[in-house]
N, C-alpha and C positions, 0 to 999 in steps of 0.2 A: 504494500500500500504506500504512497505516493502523499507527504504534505504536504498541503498546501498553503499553510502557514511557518515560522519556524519553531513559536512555541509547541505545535501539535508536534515536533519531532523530539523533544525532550525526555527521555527515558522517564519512568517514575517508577516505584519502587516494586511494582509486579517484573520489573523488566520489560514493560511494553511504554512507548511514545504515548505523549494523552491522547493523539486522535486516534493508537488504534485501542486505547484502553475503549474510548467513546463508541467507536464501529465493532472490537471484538472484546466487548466486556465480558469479564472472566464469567460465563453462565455454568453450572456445575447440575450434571444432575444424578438419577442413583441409580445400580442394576434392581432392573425390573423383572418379575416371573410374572408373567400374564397367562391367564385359562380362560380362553375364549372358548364363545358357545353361543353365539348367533348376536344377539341386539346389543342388549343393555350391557352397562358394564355399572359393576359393584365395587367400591373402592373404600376402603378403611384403613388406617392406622393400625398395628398389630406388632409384637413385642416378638422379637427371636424364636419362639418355643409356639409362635402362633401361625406361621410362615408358611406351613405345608399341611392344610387341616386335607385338603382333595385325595382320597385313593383311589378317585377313578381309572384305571387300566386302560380304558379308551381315550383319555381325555388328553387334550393336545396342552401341551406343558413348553412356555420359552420362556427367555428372561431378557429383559431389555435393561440396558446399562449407559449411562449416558454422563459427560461433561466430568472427566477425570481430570482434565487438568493437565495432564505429565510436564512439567519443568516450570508449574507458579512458584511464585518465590513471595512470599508475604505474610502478615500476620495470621488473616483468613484462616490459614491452614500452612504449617509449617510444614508439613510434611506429606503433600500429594499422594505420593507414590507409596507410601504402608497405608494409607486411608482406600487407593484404591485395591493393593494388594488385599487387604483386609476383606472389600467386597467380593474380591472374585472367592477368597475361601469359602464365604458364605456362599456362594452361591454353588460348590463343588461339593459345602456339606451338606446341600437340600438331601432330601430322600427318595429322589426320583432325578434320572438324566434329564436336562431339561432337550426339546427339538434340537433349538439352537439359542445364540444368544447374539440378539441385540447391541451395538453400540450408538444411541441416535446422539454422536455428534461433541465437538469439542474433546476429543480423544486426547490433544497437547494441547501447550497454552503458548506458544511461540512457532508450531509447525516445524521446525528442524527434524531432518533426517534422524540424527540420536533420540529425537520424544519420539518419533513415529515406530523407529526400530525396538525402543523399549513399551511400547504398549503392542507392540506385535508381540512380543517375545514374553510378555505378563499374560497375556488373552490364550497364547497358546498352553498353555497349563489346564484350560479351563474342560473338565470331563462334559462336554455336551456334542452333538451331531455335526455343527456347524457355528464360525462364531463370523457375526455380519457386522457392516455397517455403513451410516452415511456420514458425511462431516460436518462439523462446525463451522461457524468462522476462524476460531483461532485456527484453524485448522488448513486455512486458505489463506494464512495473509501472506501476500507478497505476490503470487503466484497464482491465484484462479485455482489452489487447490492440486497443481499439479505433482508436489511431493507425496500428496495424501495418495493420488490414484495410483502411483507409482509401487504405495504398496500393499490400499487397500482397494483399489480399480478395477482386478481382476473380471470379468464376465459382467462388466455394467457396461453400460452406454450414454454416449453424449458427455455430460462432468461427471457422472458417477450413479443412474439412477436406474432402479431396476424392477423386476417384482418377481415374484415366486409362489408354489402353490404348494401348502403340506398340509393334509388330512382335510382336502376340502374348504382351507381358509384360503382366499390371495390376499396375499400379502403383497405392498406397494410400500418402495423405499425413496423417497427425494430427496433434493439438494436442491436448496432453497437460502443459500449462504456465500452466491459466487457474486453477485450482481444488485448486493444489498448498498442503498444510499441512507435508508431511516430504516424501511421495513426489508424482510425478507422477502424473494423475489421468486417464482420459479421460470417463468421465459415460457417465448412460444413453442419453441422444440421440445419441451419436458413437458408444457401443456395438451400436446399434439402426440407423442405417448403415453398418457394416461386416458386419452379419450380411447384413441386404439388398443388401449393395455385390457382394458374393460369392457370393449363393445363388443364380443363375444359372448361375455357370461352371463349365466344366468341370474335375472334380480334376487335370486334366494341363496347368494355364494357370499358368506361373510367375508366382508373386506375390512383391511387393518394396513392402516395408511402409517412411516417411520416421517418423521421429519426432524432437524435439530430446531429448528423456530416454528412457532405454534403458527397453527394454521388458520387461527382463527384471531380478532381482535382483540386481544389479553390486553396490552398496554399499548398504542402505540407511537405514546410519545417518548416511548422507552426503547421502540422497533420489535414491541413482542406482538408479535403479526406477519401476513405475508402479504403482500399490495395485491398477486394476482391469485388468490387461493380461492376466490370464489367462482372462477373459471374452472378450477380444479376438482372442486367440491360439484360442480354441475352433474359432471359427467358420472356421477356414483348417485345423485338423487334417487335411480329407478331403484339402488337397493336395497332392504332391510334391514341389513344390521352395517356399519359404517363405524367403525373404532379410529381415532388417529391420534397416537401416541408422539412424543416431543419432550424436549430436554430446554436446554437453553433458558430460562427462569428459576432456576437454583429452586423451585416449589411445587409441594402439591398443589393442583389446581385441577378442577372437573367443570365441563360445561357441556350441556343437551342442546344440539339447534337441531329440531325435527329428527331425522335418522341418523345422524350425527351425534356421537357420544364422543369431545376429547377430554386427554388426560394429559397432563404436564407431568414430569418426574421429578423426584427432587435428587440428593446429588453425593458425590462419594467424595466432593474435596469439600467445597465452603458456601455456604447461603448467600443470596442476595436478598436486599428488603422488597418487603411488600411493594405493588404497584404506589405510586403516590407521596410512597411513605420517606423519599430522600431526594433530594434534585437530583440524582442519577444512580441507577443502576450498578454498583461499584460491592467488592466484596463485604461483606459484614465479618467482623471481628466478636466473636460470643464470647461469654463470660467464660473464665476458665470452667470444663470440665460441661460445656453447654454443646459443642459441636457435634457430639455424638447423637445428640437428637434432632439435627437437622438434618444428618445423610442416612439414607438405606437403598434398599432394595425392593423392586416390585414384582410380586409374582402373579403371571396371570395362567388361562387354562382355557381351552375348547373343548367343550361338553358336544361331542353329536346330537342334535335333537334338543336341547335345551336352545332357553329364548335368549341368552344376555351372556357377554362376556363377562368375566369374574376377574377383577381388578385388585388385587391384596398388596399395598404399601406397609413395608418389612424395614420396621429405624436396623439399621447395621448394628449387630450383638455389640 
C-alpha cells in the first residue's frame, strides 16, 4: 500500500504505518466448529467442557478459524502465536475429526513470506480432512494478496475464490479484501462466479458463504461491510437456508435478513471495541488476566434433514 501523505507512513507500534493500521486494522477473530443442518443457525457462548455436546455420526462437523495475527507486536496481545497455537490444540482435542477447517482471513499481520510460512506450518498439525482459506487484508498489503496465493492459492480462481461441496452443503469462499477504499469490495469477476457458482442448484442445497469482512452493514464507518454484497446476496435469494460466516471485527455478532443468517467470529489474538464505542477501530488492551475471555472457538455441525445450522461459540480453555 502506497501513502499518500507522509504522516500515514510513520511506523506505530503494531509495526504497521497509521494509514495501513486505518485500511488493515489488526481485526482478530477465533477457530470456529460449525454443524450445519439447513436454515437457522443457533449460537451461544459455552465454557470448554461444553464444546462438543452433538454425537450425531451423520452430522457434518468443521471449524472455522479466523484473524491470528502471526507477527503483531503490541500490548493487545503479546504473544500471537501461543494464543493461536493454543487454539489449534483445542480444536485437535474436540472428540470428533472435524471435515475440515476454516481460516476466514487475516492469517498475518504484516503479510511477509516468514508469517505466511509459519501459519502454514502451525495449521499443518491440525488432525482434520482438509485445512482452507480466504484472506484478510493484512494479508494483502503491498501486493493484491499475491504472497498469500502463493501459498494458500492453490485450486482457486481469479485473487483466491472458490467453493466446494461436502455432504450436500456448498460451501462459497470470497475475497472481498483486494480493492477495499472504506468498505470491503468483491468486483464484477467474483460477482459473475457466484451467480454461475449457484445457478445450477437446487433452492433446497444449504449454502455457507466464508468471507474475512462481513457481508452485511455491521459498521460502516469503520468499513465492517462490503459496498457490493448485495449483488452477491441476490443470487442465493431462491434458497432456504443461506449461512455467511466472517472474521475481521474481533466479535461475536449474529444478524437474520430474511434467509440470510450471518455470524461474525471472535478471535484467537486480541478484541476490538464495540461498533461506536472509540473513534476507530484499533486493538483493545484488557485488564490483566481478561483476554482469555474475549478469544475462542466456534463449533458448528450439518444435521441431514434438520431445519437450522447449529452455531456453538467455545471462549479458548
Amino acid at each position: 500500500m502506497t501513502a499518500r501523505e507522509g504522516a500515514a507512513d510513520e511506523p506505530g507500534p503494531e509495526g504497521m504505518t497509521r494509514r495501513q493500521l486505518l485500511r488493515h486494522t489488526a481485526w482478530f477473530g477465533a477457530a470456529v466448529v460449525l454443524t450445519v443442518a439447513g436454515g437457522e443457525v443457533v449460537s451461544h457462548i459455552a465454557g470448554p467442557s461444553g464444546a462438543a455436546a452433538d454425537d450425531d455420526p451423520h452430522a457434518l462437523r468443521f471449524v472455522q478459524i479466523s484473524d491470528s495475527h502471526l507477527g503483531f507486536k503490541g500490548s493487545a496481545n503479546t504473544a500471537v502465536e501461543e494464543s493461536f497455537s493454543h487454539a489449534l490444540g483445542q480444536i485437535n482435542a474436540l472428540p470428533y475429526r472435524p471435515a475440515f477447517v476454516m481460516h476466514t482471513g487475516d492469517l498475518t499481520h504484516l503479510a511477509t513470506p516468514a508469517q505466511f510460512d509459519q501459519v502454514r506450518q502451525m495449521m499443518s498439525g491440525l488432525r482434520t480432512g482438509q485445512v482452507l482459506t480466504v484472506p484478510g487484508e493484512h494479508d494483502s498489503i503491498d501486493d493484491t494478496g499475491q504472497k498469500y496465493r502463493e501459498v494458500f492459492g492453490a485450486g482457486t480462481a481469479g485473487d483466491g475464490w472458490y467453493s466446494f461441496d461436502v455432504q450436500g452443503v456448498h460451501f462459497i469462499s470470497l475475497v472481498n479484501t483486494l480493492s477495499l477504499e472504506k468498505l470491503g469490495h468483491l468486483g464484477n469477476d467474483q460477482l459473475e462466479f457466484v451467480r454461475k457458482d449457484v445457478a445450477k442448484l437446487p433452492a433446497d442445497t444449504p449454502i455457507v458463504v466464508f468471507s474475512h469482512i462481513p457481508l452485511f452493514a455491521m459498521y460502516p464507518a469503520w468499513g465492517w461491510g462490503t459496498d457490493d454484497a448485495t449483488q452477491a446476496l441476490s443470487y442465493l435469494r431462491r434458497f432456504s437456508s443461506v449461512t455467511c460466516l466472517n472474521g475481521h471485527v474481533h466479535q461475536l455478532f449474529t444478524k437474520t435478513e430474511g434467509n440470510v443468517t450471518f455470524h461474525s467470529a471472535t478471535t484467537t489474538a486480541y478484541p476490538l471495541p464495540q461498533p461506536g464505542t472509540r473513534p476507530a477501530p484499533t486493538p483493545v488492551t484488557l485488564p490483566a488476566g481478561k483476554l482469555g475471555e474475549a478469544r475462542g472457538i466456534r463449533e458448528v455441525a450439518y444435521r441431514p434433514g434438520n431445519p437450522g445450522l447449529a452455531v456453538k461459540d467455545v471462549r479458548l480453555a
